[in-house]
DSSP file (Angstrom, degrees, kcal/mol; ACC not computed):
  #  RESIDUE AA STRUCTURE BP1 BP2  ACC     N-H-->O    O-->H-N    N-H-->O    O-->H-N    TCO  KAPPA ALPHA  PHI   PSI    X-CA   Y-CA   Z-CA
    1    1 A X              0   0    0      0, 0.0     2,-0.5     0, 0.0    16,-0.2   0.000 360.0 360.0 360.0 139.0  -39.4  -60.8   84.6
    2    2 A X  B     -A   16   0A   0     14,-2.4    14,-1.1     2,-0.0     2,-0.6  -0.948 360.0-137.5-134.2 155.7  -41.8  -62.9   85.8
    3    3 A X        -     0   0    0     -2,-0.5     2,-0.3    12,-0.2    12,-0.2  -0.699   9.1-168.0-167.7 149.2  -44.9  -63.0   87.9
    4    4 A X        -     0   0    0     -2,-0.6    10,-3.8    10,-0.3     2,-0.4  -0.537   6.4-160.1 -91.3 137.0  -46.8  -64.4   90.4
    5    5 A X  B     -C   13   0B   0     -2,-0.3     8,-0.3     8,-0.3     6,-0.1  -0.967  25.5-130.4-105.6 114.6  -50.5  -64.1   91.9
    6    6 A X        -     0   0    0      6,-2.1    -1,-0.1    -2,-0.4     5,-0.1   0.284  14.3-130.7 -46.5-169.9  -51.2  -65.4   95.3
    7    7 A X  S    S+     0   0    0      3,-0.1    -1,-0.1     4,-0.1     4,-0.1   0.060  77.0 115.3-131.5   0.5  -54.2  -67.7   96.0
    8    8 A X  S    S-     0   0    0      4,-0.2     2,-0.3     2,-0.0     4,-0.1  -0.212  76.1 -90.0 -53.4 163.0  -55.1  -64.9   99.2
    9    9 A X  S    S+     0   0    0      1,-0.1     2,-0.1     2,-0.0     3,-0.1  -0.991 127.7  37.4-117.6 126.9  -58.6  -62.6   99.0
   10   10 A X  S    S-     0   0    0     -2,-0.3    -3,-0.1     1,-0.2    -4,-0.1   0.640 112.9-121.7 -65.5 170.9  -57.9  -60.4   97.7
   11   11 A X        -     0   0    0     -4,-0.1     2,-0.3    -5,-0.1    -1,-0.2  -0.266  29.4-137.3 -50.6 170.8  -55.4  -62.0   95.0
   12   12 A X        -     0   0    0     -4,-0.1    -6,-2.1    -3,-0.1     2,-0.4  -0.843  10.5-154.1-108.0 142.7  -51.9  -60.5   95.3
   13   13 A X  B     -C    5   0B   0     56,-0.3    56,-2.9    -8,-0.3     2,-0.3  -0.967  12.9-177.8-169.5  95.8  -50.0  -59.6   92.5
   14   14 A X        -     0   0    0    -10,-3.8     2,-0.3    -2,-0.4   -10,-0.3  -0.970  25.2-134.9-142.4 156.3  -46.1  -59.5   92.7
   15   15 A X        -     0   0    0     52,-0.3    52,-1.3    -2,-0.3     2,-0.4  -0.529  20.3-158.9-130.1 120.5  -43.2  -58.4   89.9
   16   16 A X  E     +AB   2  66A   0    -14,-1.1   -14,-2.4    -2,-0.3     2,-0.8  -0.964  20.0 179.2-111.6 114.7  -40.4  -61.3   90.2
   17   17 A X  E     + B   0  65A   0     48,-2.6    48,-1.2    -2,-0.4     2,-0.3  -0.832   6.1 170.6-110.5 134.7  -37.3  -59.4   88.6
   18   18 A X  E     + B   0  64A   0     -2,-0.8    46,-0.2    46,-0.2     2,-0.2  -0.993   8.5  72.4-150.3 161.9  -34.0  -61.1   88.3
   19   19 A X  E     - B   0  63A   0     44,-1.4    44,-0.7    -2,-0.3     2,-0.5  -0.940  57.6  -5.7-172.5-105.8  -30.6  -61.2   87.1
   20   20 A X  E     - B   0  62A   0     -2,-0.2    42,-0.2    42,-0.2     2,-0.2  -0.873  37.2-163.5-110.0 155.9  -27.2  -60.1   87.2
   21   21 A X  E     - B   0  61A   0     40,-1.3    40,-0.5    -2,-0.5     3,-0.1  -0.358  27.8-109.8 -55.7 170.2  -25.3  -57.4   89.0
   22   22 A X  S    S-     0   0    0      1,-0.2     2,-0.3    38,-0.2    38,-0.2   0.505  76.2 -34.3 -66.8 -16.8  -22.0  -55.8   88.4
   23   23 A X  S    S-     0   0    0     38,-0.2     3,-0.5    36,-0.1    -1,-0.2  -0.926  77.2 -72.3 168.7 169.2  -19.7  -56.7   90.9
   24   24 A X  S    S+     0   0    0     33,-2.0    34,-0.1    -2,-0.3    32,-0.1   0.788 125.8  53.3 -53.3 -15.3  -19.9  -57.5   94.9
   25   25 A X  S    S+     0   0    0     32,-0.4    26,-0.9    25,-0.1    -1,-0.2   0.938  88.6  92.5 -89.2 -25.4  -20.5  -53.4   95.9
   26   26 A X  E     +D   50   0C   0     -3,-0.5     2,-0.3    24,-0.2    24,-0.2  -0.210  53.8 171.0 -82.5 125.0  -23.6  -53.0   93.5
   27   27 A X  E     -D   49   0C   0     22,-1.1    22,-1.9    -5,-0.0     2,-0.5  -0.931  36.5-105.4-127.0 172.6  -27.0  -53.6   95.3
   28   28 A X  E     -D   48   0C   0     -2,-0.3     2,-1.8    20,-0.2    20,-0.2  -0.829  33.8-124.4 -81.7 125.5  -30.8  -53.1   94.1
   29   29 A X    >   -     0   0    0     18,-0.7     3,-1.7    -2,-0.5    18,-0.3  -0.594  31.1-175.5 -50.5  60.0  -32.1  -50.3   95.7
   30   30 A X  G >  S+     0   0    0     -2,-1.8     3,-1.8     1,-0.3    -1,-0.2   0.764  79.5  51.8 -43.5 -55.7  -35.3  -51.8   97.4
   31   31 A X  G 3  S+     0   0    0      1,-0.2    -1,-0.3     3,-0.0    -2,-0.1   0.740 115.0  49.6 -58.0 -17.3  -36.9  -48.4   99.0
   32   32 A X  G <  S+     0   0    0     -3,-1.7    -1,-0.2    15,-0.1    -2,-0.2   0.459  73.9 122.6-101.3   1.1  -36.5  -47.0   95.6
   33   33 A X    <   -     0   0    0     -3,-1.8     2,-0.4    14,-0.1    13,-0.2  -0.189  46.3-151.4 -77.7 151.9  -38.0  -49.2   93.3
   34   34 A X  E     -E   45   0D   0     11,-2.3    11,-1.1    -2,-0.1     2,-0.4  -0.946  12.9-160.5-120.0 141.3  -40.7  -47.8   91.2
   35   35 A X  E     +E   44   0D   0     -2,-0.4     2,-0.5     9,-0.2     9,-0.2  -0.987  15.5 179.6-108.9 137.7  -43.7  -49.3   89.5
   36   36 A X  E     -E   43   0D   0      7,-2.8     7,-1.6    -2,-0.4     2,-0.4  -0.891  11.9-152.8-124.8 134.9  -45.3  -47.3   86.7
   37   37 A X  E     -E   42   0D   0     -2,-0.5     5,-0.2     5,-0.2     3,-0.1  -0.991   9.5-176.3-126.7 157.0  -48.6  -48.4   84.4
   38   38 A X  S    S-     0   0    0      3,-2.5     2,-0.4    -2,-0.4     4,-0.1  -0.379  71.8 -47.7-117.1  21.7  -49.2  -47.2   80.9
   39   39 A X  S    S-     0   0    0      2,-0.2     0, 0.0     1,-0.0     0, 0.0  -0.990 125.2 -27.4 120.9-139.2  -52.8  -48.5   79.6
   40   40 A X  S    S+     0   0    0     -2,-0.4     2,-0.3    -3,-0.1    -1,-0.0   0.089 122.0  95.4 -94.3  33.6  -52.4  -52.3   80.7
   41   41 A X        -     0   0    0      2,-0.0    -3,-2.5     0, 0.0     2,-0.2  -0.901  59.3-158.2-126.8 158.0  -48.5  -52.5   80.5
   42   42 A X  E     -E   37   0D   0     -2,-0.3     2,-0.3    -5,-0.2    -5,-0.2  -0.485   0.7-156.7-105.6 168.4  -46.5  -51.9   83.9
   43   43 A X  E     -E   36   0D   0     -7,-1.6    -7,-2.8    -2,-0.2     2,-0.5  -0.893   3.5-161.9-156.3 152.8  -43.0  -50.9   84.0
   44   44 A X  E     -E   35   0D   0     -2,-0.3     2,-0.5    -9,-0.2    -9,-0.2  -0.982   5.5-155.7-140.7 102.2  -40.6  -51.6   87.2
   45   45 A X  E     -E   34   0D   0    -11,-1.1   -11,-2.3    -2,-0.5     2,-0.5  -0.910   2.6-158.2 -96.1 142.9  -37.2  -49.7   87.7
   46   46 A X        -     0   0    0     -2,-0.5     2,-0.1   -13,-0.2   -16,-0.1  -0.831  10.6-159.9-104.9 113.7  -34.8  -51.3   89.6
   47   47 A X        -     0   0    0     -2,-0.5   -18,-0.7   -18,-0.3     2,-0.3  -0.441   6.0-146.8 -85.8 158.1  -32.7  -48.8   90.8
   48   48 A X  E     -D   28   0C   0    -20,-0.2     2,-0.4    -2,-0.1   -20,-0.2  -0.986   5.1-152.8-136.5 160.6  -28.8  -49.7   92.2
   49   49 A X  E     -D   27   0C   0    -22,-1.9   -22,-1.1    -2,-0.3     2,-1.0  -0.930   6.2-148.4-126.4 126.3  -27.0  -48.5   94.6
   50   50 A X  E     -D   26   0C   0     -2,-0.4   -24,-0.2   -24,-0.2   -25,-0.1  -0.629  22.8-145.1 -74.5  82.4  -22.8  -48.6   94.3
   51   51 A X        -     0   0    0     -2,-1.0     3,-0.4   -26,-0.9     2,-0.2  -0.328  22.6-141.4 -75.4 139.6  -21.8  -48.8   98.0
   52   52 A X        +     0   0    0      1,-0.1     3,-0.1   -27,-0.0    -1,-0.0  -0.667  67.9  28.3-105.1-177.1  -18.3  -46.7   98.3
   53   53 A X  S    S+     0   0    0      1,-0.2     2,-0.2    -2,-0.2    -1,-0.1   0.343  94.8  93.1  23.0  35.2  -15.3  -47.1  100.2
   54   54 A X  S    S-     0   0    0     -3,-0.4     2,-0.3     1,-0.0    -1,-0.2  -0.518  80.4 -91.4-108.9-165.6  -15.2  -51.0  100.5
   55   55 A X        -     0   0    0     -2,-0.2     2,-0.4    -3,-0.1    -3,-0.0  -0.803  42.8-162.3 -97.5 160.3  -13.7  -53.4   98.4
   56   56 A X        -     0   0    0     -2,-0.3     2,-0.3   -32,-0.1   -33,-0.0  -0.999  20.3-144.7-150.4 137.6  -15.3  -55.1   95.4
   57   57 A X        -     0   0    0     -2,-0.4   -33,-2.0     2,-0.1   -32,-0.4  -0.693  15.3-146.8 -66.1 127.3  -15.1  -57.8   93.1
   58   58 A X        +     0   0    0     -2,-0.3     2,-0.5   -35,-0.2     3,-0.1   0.145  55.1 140.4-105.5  20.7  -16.2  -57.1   89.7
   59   59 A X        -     0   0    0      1,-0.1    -2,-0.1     2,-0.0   -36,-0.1  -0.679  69.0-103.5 -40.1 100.7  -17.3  -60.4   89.8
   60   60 A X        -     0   0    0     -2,-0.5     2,-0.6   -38,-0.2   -38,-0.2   0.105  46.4-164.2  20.4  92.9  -21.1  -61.0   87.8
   61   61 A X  E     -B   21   0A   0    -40,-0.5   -40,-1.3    -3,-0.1   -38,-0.2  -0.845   8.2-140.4-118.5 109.7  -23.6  -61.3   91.2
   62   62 A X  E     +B   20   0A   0     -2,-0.6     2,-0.3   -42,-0.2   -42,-0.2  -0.076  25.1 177.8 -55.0 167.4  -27.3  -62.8   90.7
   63   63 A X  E     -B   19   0A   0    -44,-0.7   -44,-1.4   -42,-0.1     2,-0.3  -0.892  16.0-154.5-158.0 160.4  -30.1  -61.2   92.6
   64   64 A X  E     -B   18   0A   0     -2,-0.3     2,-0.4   -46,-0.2   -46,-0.2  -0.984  10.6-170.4-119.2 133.2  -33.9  -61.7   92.8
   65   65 A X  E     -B   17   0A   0    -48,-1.2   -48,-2.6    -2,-0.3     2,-0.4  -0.991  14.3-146.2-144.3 118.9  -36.2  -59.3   93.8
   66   66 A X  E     -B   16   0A   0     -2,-0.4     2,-0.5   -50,-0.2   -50,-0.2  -0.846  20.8-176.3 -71.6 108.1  -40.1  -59.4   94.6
   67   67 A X        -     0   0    0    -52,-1.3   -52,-0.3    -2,-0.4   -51,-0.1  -0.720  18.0-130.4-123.0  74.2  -42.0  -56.5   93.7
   68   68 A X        -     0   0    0     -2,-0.5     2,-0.5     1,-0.1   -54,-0.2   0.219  16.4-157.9 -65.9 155.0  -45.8  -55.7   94.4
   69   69 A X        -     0   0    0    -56,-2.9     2,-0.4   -27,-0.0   -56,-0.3  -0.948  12.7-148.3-130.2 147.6  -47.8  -54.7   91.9
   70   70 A X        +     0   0    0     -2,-0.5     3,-0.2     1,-0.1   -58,-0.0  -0.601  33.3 152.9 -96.2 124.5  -51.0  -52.8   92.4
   71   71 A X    >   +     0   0    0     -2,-0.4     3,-1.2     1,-0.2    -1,-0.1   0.073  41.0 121.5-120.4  28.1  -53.8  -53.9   89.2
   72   72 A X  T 3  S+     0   0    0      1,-0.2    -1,-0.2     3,-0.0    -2,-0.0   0.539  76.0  45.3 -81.2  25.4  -56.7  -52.9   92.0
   73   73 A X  T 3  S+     0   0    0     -3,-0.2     2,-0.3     2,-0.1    -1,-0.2   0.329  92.3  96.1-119.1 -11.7  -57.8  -50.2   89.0
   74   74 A X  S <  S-     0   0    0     -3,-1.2     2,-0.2     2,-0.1   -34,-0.0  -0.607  72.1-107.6-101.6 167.6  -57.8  -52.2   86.0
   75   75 A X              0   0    0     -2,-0.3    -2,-0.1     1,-0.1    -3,-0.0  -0.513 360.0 360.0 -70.3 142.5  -60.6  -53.9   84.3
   76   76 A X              0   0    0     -2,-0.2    -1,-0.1    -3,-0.0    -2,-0.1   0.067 360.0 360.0 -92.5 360.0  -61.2  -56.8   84.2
C-alpha cells in the first residue's frame, strides 16, 4: 500500500492499494470499501465481489485502487 498527499488546501490524503485478483469475474467492491483508525494506524478493507453466471478466467488480474483517507482528527 502506498500513499499519496495532494499539494490542494486542505492537503488530501489518499490510500493507493494494489495488486492481484483471482480470476476475470472477481472485482473490488468500491461502494464497500472501508477505512478504519486505531491510535495513528489506519486499516483499509477491500472488499470483492464474484460476479455469477458469466464466464471466467482464473487467470491472476492486477487492480489499483484509490482510497481517501480522512487524518482531519489526528494531531499533528
Amino acid at each position: 500500500m502506498m500513499i499519496i498527499m495532494t499539494r490542494s488546501i486542505p492537503p488530501q490524503i489518499r490510500a493507493v492499494a494494489s495488486g492481484m485478483l483471482g480470476g476475470s469475474c472477481e472485482n473490488i467492491d468500491s461502494e464497500n470499501i472501508t477505512v478504519t483508525r486505531e491510535g495513528n494506524v489506519f486499516f483499509v478493507d477491500l472488499p470483492t465481489l464474484i460476479q455469477d453466471g458469466v464466464p471466467c478466467t482464473r487467470n491472476l488480474v492486477p487492480f489499483e485502487e484509490y482510497i481517501p483517507v480522512n487524518y482531519s482528527s489526528l494531531s499533528a
